[in-house]
Biotite code that builds the C-alpha atoms (Angstrom):
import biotite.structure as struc

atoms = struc.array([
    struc.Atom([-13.561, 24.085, 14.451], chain_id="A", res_id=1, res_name="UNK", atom_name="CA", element="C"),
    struc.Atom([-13.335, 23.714, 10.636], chain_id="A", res_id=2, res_name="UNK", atom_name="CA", element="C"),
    struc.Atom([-12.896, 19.695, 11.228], chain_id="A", res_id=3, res_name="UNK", atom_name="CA", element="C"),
    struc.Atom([-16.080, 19.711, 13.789], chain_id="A", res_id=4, res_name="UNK", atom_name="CA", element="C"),
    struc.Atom([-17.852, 21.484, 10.931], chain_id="A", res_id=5, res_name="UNK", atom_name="CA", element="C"),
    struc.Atom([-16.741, 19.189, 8.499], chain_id="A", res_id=6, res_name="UNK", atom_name="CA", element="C"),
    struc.Atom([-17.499, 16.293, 10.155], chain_id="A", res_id=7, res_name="UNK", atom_name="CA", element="C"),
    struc.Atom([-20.884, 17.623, 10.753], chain_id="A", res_id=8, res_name="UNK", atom_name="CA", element="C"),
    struc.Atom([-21.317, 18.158, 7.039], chain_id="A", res_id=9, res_name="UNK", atom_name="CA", element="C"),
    struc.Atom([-20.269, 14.532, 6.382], chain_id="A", res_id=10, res_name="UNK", atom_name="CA", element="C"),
    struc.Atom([-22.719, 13.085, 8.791], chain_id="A", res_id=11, res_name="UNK", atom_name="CA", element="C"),
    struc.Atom([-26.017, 15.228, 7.607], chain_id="A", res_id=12, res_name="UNK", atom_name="CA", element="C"),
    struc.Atom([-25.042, 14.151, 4.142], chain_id="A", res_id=13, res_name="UNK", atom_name="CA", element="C"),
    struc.Atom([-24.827, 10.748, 5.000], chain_id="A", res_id=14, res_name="UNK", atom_name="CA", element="C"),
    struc.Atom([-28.181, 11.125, 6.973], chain_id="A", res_id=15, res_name="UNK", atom_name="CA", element="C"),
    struc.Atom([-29.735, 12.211, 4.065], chain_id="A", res_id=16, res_name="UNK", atom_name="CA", element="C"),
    struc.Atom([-28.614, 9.931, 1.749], chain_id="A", res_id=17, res_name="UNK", atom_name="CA", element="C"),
    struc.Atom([-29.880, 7.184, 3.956], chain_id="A", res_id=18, res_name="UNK", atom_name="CA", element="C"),
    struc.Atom([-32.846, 8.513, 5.009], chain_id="A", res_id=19, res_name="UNK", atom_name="CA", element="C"),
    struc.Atom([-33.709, 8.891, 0.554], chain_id="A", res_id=20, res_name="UNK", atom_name="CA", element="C"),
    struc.Atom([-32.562, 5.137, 0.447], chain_id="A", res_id=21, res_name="UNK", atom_name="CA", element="C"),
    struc.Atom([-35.426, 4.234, 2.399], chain_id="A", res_id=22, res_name="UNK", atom_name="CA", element="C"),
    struc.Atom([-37.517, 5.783, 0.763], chain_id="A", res_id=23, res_name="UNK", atom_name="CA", element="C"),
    struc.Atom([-36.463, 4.042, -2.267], chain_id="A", res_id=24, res_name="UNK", atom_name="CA", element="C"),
    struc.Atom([-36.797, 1.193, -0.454], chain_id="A", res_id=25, res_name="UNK", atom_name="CA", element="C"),
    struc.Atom([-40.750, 2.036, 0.713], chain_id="A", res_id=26, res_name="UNK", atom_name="CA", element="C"),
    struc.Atom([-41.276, 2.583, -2.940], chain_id="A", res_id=27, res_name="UNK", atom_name="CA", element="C"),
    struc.Atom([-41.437, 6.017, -3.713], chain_id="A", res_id=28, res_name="UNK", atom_name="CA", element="C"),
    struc.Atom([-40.569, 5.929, -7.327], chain_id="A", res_id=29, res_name="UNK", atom_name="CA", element="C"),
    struc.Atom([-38.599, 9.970, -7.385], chain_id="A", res_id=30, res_name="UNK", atom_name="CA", element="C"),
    struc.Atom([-36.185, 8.586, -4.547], chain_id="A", res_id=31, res_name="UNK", atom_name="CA", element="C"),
    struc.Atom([-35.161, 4.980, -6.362], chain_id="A", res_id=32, res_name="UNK", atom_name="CA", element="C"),
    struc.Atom([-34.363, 7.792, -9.467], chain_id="A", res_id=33, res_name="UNK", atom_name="CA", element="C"),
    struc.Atom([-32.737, 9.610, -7.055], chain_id="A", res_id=34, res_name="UNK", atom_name="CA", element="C"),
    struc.Atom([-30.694, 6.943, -5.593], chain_id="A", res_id=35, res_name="UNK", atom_name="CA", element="C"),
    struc.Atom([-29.672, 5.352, -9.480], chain_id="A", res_id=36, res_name="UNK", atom_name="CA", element="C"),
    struc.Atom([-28.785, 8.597, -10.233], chain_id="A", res_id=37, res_name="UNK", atom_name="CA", element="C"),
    struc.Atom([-26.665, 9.118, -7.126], chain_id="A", res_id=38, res_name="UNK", atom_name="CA", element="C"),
    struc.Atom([-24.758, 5.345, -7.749], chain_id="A", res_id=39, res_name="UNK", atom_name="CA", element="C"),
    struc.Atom([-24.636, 4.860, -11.322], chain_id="A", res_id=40, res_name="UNK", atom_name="CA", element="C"),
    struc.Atom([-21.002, 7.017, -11.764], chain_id="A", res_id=41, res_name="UNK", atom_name="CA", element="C"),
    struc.Atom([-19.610, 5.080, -8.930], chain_id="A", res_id=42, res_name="UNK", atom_name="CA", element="C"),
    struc.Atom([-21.114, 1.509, -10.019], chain_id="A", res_id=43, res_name="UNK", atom_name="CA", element="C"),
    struc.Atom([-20.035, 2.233, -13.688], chain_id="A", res_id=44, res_name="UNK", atom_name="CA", element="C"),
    struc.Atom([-16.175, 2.670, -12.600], chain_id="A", res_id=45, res_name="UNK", atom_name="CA", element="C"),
    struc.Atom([-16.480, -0.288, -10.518], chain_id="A", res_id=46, res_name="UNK", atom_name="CA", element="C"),
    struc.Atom([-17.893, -2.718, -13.227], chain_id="A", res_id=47, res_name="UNK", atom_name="CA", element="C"),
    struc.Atom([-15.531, -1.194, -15.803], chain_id="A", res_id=48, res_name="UNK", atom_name="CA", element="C"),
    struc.Atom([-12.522, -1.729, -13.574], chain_id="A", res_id=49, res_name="UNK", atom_name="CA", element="C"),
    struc.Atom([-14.037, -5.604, -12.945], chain_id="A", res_id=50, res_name="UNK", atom_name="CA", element="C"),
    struc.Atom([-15.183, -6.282, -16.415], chain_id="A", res_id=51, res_name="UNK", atom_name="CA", element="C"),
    struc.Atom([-12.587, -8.834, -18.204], chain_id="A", res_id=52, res_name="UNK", atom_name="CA", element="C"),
    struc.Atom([-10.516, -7.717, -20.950], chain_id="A", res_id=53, res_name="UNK", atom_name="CA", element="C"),
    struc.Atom([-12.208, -11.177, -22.976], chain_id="A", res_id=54, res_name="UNK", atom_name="CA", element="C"),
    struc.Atom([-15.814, -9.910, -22.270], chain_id="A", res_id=55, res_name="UNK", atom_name="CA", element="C"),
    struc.Atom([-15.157, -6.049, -23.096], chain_id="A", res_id=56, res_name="UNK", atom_name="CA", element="C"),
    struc.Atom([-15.204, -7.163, -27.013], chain_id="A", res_id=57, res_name="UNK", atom_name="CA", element="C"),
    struc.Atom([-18.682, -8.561, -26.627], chain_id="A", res_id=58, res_name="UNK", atom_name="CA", element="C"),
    struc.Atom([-19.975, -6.580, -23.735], chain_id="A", res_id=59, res_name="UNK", atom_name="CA", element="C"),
    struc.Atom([-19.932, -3.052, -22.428], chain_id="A", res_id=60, res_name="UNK", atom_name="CA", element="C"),
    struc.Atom([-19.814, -1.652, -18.825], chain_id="A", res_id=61, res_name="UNK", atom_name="CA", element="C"),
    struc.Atom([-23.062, 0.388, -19.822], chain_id="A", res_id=62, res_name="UNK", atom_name="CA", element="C"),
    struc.Atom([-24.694, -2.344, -20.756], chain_id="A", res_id=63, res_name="UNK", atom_name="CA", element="C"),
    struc.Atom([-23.724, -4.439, -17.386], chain_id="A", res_id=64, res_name="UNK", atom_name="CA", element="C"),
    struc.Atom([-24.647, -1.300, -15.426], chain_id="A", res_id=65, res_name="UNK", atom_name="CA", element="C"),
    struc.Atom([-27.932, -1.209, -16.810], chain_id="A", res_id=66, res_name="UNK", atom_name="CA", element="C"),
    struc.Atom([-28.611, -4.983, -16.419], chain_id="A", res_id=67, res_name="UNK", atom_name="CA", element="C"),
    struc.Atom([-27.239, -4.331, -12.632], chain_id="A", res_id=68, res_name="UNK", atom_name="CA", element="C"),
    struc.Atom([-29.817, -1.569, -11.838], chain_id="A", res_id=69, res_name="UNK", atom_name="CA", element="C"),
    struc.Atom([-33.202, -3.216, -13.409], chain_id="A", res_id=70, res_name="UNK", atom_name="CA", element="C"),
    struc.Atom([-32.172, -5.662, -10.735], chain_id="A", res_id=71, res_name="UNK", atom_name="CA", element="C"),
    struc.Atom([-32.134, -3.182, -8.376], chain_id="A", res_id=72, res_name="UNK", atom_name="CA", element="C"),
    struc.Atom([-34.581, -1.625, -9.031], chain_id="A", res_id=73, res_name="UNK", atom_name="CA", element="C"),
    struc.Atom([-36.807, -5.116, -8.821], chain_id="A", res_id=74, res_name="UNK", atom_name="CA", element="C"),
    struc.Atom([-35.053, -6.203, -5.484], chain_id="A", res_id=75, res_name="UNK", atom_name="CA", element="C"),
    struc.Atom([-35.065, -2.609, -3.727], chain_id="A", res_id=76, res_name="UNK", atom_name="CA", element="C"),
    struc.Atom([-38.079, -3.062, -1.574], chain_id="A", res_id=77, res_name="UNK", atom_name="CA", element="C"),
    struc.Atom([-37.409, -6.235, -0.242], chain_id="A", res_id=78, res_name="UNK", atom_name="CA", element="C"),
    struc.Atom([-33.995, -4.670, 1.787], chain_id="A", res_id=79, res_name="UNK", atom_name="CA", element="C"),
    struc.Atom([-33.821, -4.242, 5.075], chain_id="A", res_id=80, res_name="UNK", atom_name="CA", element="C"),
    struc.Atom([-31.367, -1.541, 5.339], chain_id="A", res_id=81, res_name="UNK", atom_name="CA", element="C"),
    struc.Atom([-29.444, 0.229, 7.985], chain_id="A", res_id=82, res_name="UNK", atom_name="CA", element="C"),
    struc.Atom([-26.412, 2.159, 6.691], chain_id="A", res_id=83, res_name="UNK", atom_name="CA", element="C"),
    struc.Atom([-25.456, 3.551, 3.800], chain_id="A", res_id=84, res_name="UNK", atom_name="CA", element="C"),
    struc.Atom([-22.674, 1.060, 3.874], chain_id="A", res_id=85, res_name="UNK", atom_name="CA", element="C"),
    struc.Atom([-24.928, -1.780, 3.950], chain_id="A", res_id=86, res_name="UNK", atom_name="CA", element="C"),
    struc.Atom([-26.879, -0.399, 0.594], chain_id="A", res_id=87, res_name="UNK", atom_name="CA", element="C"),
    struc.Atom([-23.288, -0.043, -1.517], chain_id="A", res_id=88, res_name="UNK", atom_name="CA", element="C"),
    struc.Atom([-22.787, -3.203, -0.281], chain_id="A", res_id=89, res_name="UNK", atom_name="CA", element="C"),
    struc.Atom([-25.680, -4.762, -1.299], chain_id="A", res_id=90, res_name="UNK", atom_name="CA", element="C"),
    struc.Atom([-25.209, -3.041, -4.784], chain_id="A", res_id=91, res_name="UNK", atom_name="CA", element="C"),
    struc.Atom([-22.195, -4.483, -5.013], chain_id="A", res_id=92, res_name="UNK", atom_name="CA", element="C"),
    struc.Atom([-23.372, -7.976, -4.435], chain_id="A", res_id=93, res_name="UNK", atom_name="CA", element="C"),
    struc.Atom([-25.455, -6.916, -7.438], chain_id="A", res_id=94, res_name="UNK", atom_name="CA", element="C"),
    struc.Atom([-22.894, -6.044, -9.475], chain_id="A", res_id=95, res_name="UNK", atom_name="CA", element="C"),
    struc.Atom([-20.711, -8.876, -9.168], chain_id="A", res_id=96, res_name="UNK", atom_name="CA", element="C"),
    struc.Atom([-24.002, -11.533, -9.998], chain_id="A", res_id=97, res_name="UNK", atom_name="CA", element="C"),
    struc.Atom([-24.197, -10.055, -12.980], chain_id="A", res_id=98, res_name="UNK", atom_name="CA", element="C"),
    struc.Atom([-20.799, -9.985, -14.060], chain_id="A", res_id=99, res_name="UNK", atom_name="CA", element="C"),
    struc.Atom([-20.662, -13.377, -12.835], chain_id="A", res_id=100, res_name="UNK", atom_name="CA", element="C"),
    struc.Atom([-23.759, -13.724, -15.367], chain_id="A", res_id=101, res_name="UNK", atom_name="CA", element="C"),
    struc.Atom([-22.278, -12.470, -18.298], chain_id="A", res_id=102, res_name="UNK", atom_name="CA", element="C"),
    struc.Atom([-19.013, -14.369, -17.736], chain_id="A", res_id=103, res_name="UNK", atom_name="CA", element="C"),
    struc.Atom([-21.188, -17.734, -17.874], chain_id="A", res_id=104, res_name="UNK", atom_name="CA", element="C"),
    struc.Atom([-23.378, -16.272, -20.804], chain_id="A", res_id=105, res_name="UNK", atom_name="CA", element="C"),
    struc.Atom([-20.520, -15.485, -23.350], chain_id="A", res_id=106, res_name="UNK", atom_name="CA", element="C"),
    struc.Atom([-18.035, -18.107, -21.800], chain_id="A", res_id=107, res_name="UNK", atom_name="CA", element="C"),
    struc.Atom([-18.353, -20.520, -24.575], chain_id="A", res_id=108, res_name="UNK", atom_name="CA", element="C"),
    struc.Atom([-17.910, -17.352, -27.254], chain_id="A", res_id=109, res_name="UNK", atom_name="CA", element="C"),
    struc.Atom([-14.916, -16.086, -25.925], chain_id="A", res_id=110, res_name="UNK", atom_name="CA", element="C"),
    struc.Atom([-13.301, -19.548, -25.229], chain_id="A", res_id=111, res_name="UNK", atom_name="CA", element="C"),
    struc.Atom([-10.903, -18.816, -27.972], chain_id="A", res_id=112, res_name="UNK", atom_name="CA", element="C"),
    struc.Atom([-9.766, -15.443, -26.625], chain_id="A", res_id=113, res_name="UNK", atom_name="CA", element="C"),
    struc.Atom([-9.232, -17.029, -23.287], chain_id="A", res_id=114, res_name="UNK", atom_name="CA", element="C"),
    struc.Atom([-6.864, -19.135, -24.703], chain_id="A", res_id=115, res_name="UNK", atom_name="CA", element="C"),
    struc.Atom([-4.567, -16.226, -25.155], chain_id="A", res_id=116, res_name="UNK", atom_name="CA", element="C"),
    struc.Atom([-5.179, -14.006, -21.900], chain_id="A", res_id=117, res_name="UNK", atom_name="CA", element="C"),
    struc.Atom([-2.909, -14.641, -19.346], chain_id="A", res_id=118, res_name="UNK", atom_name="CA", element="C"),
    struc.Atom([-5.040, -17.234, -16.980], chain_id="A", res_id=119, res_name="UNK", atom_name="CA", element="C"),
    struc.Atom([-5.059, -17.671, -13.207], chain_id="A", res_id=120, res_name="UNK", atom_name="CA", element="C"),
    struc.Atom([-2.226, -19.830, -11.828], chain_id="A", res_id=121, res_name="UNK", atom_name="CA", element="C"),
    struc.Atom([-4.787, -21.483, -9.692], chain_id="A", res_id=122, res_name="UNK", atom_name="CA", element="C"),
    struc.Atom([-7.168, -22.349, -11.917], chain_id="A", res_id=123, res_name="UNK", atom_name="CA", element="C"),
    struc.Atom([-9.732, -19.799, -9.896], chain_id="A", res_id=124, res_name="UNK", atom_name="CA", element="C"),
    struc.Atom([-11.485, -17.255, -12.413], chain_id="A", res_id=125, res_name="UNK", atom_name="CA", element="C"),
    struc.Atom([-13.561, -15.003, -9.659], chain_id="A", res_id=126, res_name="UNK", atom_name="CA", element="C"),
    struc.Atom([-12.562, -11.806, -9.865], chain_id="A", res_id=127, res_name="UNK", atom_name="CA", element="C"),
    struc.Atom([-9.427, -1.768, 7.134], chain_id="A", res_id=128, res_name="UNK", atom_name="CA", element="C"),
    struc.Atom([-7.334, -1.527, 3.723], chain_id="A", res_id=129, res_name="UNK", atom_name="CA", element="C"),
    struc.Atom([-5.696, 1.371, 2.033], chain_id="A", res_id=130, res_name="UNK", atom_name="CA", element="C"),
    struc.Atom([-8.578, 3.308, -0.623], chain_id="A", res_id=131, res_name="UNK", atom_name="CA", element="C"),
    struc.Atom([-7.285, 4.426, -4.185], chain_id="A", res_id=132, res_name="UNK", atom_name="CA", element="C"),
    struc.Atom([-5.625, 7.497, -2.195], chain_id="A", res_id=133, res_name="UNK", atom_name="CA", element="C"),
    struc.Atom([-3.107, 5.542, -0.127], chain_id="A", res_id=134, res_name="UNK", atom_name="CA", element="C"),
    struc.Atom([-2.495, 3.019, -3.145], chain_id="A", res_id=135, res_name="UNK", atom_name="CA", element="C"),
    struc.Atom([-1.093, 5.915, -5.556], chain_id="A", res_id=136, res_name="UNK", atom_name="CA", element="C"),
    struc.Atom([0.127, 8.415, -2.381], chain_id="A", res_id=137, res_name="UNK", atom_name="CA", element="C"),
    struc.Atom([1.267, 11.223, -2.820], chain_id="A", res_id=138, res_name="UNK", atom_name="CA", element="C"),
    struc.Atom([0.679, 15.278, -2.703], chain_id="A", res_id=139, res_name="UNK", atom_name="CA", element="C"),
    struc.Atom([-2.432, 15.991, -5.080], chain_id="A", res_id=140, res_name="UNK", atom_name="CA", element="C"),
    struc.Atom([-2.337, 20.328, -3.927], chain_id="A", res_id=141, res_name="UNK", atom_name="CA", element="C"),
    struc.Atom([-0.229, 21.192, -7.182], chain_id="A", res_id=142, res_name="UNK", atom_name="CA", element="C"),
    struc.Atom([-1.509, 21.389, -10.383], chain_id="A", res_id=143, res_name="UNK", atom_name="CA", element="C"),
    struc.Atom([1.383, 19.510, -11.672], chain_id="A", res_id=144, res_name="UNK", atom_name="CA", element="C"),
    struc.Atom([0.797, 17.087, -9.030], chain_id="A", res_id=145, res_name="UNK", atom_name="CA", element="C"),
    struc.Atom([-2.686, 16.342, -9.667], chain_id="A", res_id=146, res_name="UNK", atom_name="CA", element="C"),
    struc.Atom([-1.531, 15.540, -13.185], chain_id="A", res_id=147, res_name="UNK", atom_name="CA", element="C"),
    struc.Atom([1.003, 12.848, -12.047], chain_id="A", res_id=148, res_name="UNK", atom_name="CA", element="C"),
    struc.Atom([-2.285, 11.350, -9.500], chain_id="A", res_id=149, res_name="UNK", atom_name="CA", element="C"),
    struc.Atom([-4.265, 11.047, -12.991], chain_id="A", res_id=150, res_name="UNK", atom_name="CA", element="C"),
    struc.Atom([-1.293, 9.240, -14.848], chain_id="A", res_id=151, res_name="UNK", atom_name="CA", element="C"),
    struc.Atom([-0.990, 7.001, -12.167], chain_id="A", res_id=152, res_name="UNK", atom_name="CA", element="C"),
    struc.Atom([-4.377, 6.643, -11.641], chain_id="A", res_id=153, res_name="UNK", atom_name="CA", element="C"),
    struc.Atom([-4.918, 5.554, -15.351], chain_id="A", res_id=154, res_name="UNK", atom_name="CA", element="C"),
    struc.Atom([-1.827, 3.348, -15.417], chain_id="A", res_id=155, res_name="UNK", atom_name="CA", element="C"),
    struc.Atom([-3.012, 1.844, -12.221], chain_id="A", res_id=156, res_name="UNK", atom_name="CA", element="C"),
    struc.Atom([-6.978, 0.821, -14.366], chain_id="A", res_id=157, res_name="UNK", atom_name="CA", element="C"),
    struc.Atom([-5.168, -0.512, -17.128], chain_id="A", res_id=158, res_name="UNK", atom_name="CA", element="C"),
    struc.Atom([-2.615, -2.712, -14.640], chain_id="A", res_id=159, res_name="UNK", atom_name="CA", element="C"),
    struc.Atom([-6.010, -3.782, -13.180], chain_id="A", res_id=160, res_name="UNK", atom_name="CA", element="C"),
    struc.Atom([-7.023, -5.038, -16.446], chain_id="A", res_id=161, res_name="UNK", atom_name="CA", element="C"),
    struc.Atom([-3.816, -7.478, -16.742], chain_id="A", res_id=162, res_name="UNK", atom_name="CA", element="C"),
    struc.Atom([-4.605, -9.618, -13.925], chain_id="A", res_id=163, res_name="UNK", atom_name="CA", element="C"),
    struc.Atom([-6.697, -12.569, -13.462], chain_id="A", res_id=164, res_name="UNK", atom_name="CA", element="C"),
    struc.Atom([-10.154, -12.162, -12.780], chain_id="A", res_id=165, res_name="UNK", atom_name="CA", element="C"),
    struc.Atom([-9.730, -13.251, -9.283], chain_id="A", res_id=166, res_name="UNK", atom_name="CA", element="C"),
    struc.Atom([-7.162, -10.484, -7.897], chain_id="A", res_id=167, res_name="UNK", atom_name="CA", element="C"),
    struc.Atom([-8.581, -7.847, -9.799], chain_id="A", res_id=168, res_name="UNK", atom_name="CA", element="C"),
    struc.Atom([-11.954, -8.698, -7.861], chain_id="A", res_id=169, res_name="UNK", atom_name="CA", element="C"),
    struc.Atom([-10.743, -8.761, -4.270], chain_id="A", res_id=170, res_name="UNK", atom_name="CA", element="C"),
    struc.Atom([-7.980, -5.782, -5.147], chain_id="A", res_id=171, res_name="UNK", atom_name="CA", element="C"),
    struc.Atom([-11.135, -3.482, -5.974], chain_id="A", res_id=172, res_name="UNK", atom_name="CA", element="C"),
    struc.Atom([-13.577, -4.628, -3.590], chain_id="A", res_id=173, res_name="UNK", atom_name="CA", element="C"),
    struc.Atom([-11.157, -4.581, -0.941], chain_id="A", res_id=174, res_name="UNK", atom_name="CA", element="C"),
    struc.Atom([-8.775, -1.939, -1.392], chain_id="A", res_id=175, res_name="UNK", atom_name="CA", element="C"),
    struc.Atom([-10.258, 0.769, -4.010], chain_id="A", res_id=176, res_name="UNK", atom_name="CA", element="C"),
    struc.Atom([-13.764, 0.330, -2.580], chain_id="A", res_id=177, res_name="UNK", atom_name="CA", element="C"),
    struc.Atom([-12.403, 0.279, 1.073], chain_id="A", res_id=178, res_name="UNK", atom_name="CA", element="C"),
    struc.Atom([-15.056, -3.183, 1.557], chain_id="A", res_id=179, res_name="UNK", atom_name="CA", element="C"),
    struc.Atom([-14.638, -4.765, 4.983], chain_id="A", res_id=180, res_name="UNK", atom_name="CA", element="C"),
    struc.Atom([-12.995, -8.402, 4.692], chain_id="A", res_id=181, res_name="UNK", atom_name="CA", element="C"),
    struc.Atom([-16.270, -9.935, 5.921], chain_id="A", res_id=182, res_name="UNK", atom_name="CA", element="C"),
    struc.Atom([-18.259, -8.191, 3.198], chain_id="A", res_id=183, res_name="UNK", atom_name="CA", element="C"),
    struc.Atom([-15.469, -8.881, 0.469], chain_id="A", res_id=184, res_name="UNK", atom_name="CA", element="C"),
    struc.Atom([-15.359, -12.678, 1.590], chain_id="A", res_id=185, res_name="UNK", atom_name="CA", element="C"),
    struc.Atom([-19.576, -12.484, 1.244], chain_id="A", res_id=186, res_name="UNK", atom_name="CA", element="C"),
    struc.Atom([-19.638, -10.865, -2.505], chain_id="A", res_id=187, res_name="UNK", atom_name="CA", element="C"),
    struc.Atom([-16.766, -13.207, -4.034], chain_id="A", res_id=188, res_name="UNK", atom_name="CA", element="C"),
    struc.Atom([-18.179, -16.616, -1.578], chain_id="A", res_id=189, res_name="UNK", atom_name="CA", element="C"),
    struc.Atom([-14.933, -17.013, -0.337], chain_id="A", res_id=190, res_name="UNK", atom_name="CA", element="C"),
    struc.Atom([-13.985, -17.366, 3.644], chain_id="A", res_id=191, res_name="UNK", atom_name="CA", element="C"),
    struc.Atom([-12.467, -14.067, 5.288], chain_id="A", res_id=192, res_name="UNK", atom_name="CA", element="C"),
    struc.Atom([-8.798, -16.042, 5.460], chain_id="A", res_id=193, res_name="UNK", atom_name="CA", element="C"),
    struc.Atom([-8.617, -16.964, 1.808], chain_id="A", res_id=194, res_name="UNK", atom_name="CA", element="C"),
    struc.Atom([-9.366, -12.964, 1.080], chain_id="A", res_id=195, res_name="UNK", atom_name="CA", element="C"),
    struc.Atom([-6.779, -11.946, 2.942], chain_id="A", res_id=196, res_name="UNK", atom_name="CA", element="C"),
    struc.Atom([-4.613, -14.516, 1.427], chain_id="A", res_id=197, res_name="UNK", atom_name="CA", element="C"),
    struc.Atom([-5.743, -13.341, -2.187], chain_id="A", res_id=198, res_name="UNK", atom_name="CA", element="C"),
    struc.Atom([-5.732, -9.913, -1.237], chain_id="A", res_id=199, res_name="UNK", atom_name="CA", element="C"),
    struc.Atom([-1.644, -10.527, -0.603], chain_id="A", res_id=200, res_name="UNK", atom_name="CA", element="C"),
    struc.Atom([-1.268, -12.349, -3.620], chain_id="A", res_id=201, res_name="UNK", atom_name="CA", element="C"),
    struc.Atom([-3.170, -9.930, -5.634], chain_id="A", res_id=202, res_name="UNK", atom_name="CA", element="C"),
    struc.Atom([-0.887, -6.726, -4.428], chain_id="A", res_id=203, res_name="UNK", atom_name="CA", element="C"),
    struc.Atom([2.076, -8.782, -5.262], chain_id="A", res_id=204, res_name="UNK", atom_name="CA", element="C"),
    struc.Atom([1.388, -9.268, -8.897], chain_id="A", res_id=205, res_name="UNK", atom_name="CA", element="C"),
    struc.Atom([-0.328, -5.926, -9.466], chain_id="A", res_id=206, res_name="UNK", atom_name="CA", element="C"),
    struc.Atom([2.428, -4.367, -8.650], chain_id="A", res_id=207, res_name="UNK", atom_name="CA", element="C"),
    struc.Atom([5.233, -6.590, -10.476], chain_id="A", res_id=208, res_name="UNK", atom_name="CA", element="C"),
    struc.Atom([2.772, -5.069, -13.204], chain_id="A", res_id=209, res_name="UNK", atom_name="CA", element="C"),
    struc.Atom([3.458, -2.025, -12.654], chain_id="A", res_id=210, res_name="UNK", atom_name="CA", element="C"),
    struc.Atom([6.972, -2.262, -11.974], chain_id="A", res_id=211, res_name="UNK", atom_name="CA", element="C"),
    struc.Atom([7.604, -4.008, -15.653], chain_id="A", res_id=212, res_name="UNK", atom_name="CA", element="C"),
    struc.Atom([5.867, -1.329, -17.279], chain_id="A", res_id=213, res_name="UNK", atom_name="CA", element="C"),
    struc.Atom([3.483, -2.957, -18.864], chain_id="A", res_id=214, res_name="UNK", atom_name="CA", element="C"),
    struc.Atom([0.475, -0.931, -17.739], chain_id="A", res_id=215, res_name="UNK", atom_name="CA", element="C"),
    struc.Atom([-0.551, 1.770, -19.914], chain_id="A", res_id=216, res_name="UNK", atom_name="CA", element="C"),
    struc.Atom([-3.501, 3.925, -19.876], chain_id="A", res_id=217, res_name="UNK", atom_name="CA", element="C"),
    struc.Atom([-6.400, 2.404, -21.408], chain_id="A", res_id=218, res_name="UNK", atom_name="CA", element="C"),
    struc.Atom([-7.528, 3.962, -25.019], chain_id="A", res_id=219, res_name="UNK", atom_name="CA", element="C"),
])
């Protein structure tokens, strides 16, 4: 009975968060402030995890998240939406333009920096799978153990951080984001196969990362 009621819960939220998307979407100005308000947390974790260590000196997430949702707010209207799954997709289509953006813009000015960042083996620089709870696993009930989940949550951002562009893109979209393959393969323009092929790649090395030691919570 409590997972029926639950899973009622779950649904009327989701109803109503779709339902004030399309508003947003018709133009009523309270519900796109509504809908910014309700995305901006999420969108901010997701740019900071995706922003390159290289364009972090010259850039901020803030400053990418605010670029991302003046877009947004120009493009809302012309969405055809269905799903609340569709609209965090399209946002983070968003998103990754203007990352893409800002790599291009201050490419030339942090040439030099590149030079001693650990680069992409292949020469690529584009940044149902297991969400943020399956990749860290464990018991979160204790107190103690909730601790441990936010060490290894921290130690798993800054591991992020290490890799090339490319991994860190399809390990967030994919896995911490929960993204469909289809939807991943759209947002990075890459076929479904070479996702999946990244994706295994991208595991592999985060986690020879970790292993080494060499991730440490970001100050």
């Amino acid at each position: 009975m409590h997972a029926g009621n639950a899973g009622s819960g779950r649904l009327h939220q989701n109803a109503d968060e779709l339902d004030l998307i399309r508003a947003a979407v018709a133009g009523d100005e309270r519900a796109l402030a509504a809908v910014i308000e309700h995305y901006s947390a999420r969108l901010r974790w997701l740019i900071g995890l995706r922003l390159a260590p290289t364009l972090r000196r010259r850039v901020s997430p803030d400053d990418v998240l605010q670029e991302s949702l003046l877009v947004v707010a120009k493009r809302i209207r012309m969405l055809e939406i269905s799903t609340e799954a569709a609209f965090w997709t399209w946002l983070c289509r968003v998103v990754e333009q203007r990352l893409i953006e800002v790599g291009r813009k201050h490419m030339t000015a942090a040439a030099r920096d590149v030079r001693r960042e650990q680069s992409d083996p292949n020469g690529n620089c584009h940044g149902v799978g297991p969400r943020l709870d399956q990749l860290l696993g464990g018991d979160q009930s204790s107190p103690s153990a909730r601790i441990r989940r936010a060490e290894q949550r921290a130690a798993l951002e800054a591991a992020l951080v290490q890799l090339p562009e490319s991994f860190r893109s399809v390990i967030v979209l994919r896995l911490l984001e929960g993204l469909s393959v289809a939807d991943t393969a759209a947002i990075m323009e890459r076929s479904p196969g070479a996702v999946s092929v990244l994706l295994t790649k991208a595991v592999r090395r985060l986690g020879a990362v970790i292993e080494r030691g060499d991730s440490r919570p970001l100050g």
